[in-house]
C-alpha positions in Angstrom: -5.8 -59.9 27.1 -2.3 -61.6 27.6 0.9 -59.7 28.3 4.2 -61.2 27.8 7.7 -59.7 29.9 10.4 -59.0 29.1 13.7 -61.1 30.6 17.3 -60.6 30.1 20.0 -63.0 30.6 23.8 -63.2 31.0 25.5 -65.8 29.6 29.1 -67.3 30.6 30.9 -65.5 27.2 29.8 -61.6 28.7 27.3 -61.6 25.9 23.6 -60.4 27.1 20.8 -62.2 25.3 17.3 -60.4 25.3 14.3 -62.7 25.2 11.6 -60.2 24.5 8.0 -61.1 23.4 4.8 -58.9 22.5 1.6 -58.2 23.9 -0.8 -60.5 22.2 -4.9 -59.3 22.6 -7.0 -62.6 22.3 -11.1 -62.2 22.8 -13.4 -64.9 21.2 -10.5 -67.7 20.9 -13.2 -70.6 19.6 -14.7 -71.5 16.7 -18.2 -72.6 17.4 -22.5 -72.7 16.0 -24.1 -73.2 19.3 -27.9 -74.3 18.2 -30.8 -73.6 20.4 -32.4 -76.7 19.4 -30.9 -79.4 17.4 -34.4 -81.6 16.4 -37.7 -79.5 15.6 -41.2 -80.6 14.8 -43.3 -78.3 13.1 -46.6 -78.0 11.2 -47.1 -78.1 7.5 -48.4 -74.2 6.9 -46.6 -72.8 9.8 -43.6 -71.0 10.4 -40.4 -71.9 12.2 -37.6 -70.4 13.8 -34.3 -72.5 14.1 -32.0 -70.3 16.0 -28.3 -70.1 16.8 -25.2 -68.2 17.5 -21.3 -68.4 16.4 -18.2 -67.0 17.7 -14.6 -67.0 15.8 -11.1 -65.7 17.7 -11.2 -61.9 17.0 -7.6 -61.9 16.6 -5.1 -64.6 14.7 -1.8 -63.2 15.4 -1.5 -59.8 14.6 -4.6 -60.0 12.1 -8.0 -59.2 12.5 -11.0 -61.7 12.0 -13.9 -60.5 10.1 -16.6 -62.6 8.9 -17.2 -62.2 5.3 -20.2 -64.8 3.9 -22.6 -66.5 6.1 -25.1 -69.4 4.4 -27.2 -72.1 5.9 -27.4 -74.7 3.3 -29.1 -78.5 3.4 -27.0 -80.5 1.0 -23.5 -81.6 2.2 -20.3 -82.8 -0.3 -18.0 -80.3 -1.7 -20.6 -77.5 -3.7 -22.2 -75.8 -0.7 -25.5 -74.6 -1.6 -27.0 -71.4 0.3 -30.8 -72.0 1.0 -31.7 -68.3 0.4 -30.8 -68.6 -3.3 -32.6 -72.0 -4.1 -36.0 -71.4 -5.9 -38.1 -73.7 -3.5 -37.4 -71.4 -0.2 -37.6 -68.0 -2.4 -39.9 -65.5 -0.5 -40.2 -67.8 3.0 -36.1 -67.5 4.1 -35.8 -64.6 6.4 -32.6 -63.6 8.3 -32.5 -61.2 11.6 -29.1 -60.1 10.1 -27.9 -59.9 14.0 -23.8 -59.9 15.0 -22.9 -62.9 15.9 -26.9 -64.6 15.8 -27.0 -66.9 12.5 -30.9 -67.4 13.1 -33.3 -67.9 10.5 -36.9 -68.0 10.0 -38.8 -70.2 7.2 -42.7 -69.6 6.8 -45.4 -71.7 5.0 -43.8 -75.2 5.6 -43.9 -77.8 3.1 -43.2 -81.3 4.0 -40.7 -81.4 1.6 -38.5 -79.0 3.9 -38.2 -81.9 6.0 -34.2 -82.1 6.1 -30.9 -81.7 8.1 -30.0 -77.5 8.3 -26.5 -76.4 8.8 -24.9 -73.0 9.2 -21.3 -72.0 7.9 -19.7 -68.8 8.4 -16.2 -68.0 6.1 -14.0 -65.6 7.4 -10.9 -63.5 5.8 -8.8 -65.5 8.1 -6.5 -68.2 5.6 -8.9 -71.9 6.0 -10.8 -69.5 8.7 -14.3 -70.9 7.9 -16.2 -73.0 10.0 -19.8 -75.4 9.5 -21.9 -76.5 12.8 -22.5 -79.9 12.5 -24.9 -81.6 12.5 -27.3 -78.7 12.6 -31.0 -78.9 12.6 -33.1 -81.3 11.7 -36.2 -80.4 10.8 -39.1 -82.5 10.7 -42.8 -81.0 9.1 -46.0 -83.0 9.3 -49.3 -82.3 8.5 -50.8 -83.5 11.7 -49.2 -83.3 15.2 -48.3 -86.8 17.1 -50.8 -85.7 20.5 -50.2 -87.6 23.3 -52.5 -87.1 26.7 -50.3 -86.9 30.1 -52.3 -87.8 33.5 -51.4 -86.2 36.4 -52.8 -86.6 40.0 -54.7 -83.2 41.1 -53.5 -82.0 45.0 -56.8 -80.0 45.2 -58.8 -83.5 46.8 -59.4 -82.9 50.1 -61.2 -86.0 50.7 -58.8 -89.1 51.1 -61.5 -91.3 48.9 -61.5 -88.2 46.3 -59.5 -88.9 43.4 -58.8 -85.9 40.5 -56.7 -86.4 37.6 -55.1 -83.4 35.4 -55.2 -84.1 31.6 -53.0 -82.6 29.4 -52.5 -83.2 26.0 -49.0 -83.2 24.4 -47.4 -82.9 21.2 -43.8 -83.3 20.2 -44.3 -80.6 17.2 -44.7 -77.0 17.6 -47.7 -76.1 17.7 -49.6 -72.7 16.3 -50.9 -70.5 19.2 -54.4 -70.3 17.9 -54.3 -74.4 17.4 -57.7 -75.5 18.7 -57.9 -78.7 20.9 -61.1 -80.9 21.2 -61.3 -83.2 24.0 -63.4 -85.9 23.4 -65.0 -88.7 25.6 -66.9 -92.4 24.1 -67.1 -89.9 20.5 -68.6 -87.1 22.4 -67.3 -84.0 22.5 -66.3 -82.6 26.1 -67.5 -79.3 27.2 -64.7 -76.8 28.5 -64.6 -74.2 30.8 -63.4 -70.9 28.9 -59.8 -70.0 28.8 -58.6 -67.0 29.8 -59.8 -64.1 27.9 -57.2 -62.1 25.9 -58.2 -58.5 24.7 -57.2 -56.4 21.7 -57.3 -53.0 21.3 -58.0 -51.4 17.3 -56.8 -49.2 16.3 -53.5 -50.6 18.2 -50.5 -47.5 19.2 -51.3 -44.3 20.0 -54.7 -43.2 20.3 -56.0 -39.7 19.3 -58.1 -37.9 22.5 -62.1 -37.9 21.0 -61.4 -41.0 18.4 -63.2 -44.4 18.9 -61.5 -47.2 20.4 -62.7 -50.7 20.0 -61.8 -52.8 22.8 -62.2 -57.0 21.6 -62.2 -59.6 24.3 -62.0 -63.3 23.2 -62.2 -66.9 24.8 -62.0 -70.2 23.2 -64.7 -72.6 25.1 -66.9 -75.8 24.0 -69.7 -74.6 23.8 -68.7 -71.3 22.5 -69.0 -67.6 25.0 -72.3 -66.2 24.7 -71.7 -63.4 26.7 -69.1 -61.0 27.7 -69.2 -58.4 30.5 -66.5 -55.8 30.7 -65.3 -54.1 33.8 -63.5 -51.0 35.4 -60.1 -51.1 37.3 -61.8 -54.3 38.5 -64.9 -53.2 40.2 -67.8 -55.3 40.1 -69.9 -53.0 38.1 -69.9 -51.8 34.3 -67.5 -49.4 32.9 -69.9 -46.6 32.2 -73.7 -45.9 31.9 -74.2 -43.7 29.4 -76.8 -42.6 26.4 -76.8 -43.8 23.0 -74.0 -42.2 21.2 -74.4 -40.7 17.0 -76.6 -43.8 15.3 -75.7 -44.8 11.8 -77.9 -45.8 9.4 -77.4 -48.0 6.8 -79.4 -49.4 3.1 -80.4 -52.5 1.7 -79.9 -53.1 -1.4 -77.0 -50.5 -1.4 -76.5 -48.3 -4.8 -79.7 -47.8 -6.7 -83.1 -49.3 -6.2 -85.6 -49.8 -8.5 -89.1 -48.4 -8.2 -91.4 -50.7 -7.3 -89.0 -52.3 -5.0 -88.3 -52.8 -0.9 -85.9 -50.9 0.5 -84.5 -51.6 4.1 -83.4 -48.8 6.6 -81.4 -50.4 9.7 -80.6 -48.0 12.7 -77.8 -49.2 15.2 -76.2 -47.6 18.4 -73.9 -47.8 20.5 -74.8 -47.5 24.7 -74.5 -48.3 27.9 -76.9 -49.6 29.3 -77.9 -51.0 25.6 -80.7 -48.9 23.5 -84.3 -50.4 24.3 -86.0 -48.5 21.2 -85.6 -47.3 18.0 -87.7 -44.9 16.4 -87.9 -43.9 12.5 -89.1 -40.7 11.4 -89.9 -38.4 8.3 -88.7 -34.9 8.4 -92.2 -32.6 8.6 -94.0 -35.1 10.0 -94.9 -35.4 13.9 -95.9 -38.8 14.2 -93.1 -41.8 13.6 -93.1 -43.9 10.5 -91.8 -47.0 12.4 -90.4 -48.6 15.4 -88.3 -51.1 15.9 -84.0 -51.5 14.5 -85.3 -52.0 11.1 -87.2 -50.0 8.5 -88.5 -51.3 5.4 -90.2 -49.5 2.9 -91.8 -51.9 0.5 -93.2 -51.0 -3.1 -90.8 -47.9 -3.0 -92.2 -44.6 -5.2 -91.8 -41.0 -5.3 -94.0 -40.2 -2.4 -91.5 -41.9 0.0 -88.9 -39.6 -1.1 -87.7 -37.2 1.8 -85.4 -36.7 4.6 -85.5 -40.0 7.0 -84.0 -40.5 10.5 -83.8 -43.0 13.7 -84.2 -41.9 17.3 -82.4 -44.8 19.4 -83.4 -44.6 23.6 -82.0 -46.5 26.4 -82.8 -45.4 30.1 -80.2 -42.6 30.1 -81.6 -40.7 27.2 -82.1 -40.4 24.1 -80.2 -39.8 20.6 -81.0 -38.9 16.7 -78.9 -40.0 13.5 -78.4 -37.3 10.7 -80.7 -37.0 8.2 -81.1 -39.4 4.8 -82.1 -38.4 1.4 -83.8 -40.3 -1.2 -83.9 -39.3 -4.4 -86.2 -39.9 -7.4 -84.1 -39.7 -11.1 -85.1 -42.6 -13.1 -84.4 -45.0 -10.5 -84.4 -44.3 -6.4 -80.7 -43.6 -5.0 -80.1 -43.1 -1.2 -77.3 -40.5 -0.5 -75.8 -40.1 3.4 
């Protein structure tokens, strides 16, 4: 904020001359597009974000400024076009819709957005518009320019040890989930797993007695073959307990065909994991089966009846509900 005062002077005639000027408020006093980045690489498929921000005085004399149309636009000469209403970026052109933050977001890249983006703001103010040049140029390629850095490793203790850090470079953005392959005289190089992220479904708030699945991923060459999980990071499991409810499900699904096999598989869930399955037929004391899967081949009436799986691990021991099959023409399976 400025503040003027207010003099008063006396001249030689007797005549007193007030020189009196106003209190002018000035904020923002520049007109500006500040870009975060002014050259981006990015892949043909993926999505990019070229962001920015733009200020404008908030006050020209005694009248307000407010920002009326905001466009970014690719073609420059005297017809302005805004990007959002040309056919080609229809449905990919998103817009945070921010004060002041003239970002925007284009997904599924085609090469031919390859160009030089440019914001321009227009305000109520008389020639109060304003065009940040030269914008963004945007470059999309189809595969990435990778370069390898080498970097000498610290962690030699030996004076005659020599480590070297490779790390392999690209001047585009690349996706998170991009997948890099080292290779060494056309051999692929083994890695040592990455990090492991993990995933909760279903994601927000859980429900007390619902199922949670917790997924735990790594990228490595060759690929994780097992995974351990952990407790508040003790060096044991998270829980040993018995098998929980097993489900049971059919192949072929739907109906089956006299005459035909039918497939019963029994799984469970438990910790420590379930060492044996069981199948049995309701009324009948001895088991039908052992073993995850049940198959039932040259199906007929006889085999008709309530069916279900015991599944036992070391902790104990658990049934699934019963299954009926059903003769009527052809053989159904209702759960």
């Amino acid at each position: 904020m400025r503040t003027a005062t207010t003099m008063s002077l006396t001249s030689a005639s007797g005549f007193i001359v007030f020189l009196l000027s106003v209190t002018v408020v000035q904020g923002q006093n520049e007109w500006g597009v500040t870009y975060t980045s002014t050259q981006i690489c990015a892949l043909k498929g993926s999505t990019v974000d070229m962001s920015c921000t733009y200020t404008y005085p908030q006050w020209i004399g005694s009248h307000v400024t407010t920002v009326e149309e905001t466009f970014w636009f690719i073609n420059s000469g005297i017809n302005l076009v805004d990007l959002k209403t040309k056919s080609e970026y229809k449905y990919r052109v998103h817009f945070p819709y921010h004060k002041n933050d003239c970002s925007v977001r284009i997904s599924d890249l085609r090469q031919s957005d390859s160009a030089q983006y440019q914001f321009r703001f227009i305000t109520n103010q008389p020639g109060g518009h304003y065009t940040g040049s030269p914008g963004v140029t945007l470059t999309v390629t189809e595969r990435p320019d990778l370069q390898v850095h080498v970097t000498r490793s610290s962690s030699c203790r030996n004076s005659n040890c020599v480590q070297v850090e490779l790390k392999c470079h690209s001047s585009c953005r690349l996706p998170d989930n991009y997948k890099y392959t080292w290779i060494k005289n056309r051999k692929e190089i083994w890695i040592a797993p990455t990090v492991p992220s993990v995933s909760f479904s279903p994601s927000g708030e859980i429900i007390e007695g619902s199922s949670v699945t917790l997924t735990c991923t790594s990228d490595a060459n060759p690929p994780v073959t097992k995974y351990t999980w952990y407790k508040r990071g003790k060096n044991q499991l998270q829980s040993r307990d018995p098998p929980r409810l097993p489900s049971v499900s059919v192949s072929p699904s739907g109906q089956i065909v006299q005459g035909s096999s039918v497939t019963l598989t029994c799984t469970s869930d438990a910790n420590p994991p379930v060492t044996k399955y069981t199948w049995y037929k309701e009324d009948e004391d001895s088991p039908k089966a052992s073993g995850q899967n049940f198959t039932i081949t040259d199906f007929r009436s006889e085999h008709s009846g309530n069916y279900y799986c015991e599944a036992q691990n070391s902790r104990g021991r658990q049934n699934s509900t019963s299954h009926l099959l059903v003769l009527s023409g052809t053989l159904c399976i209702y759960f």
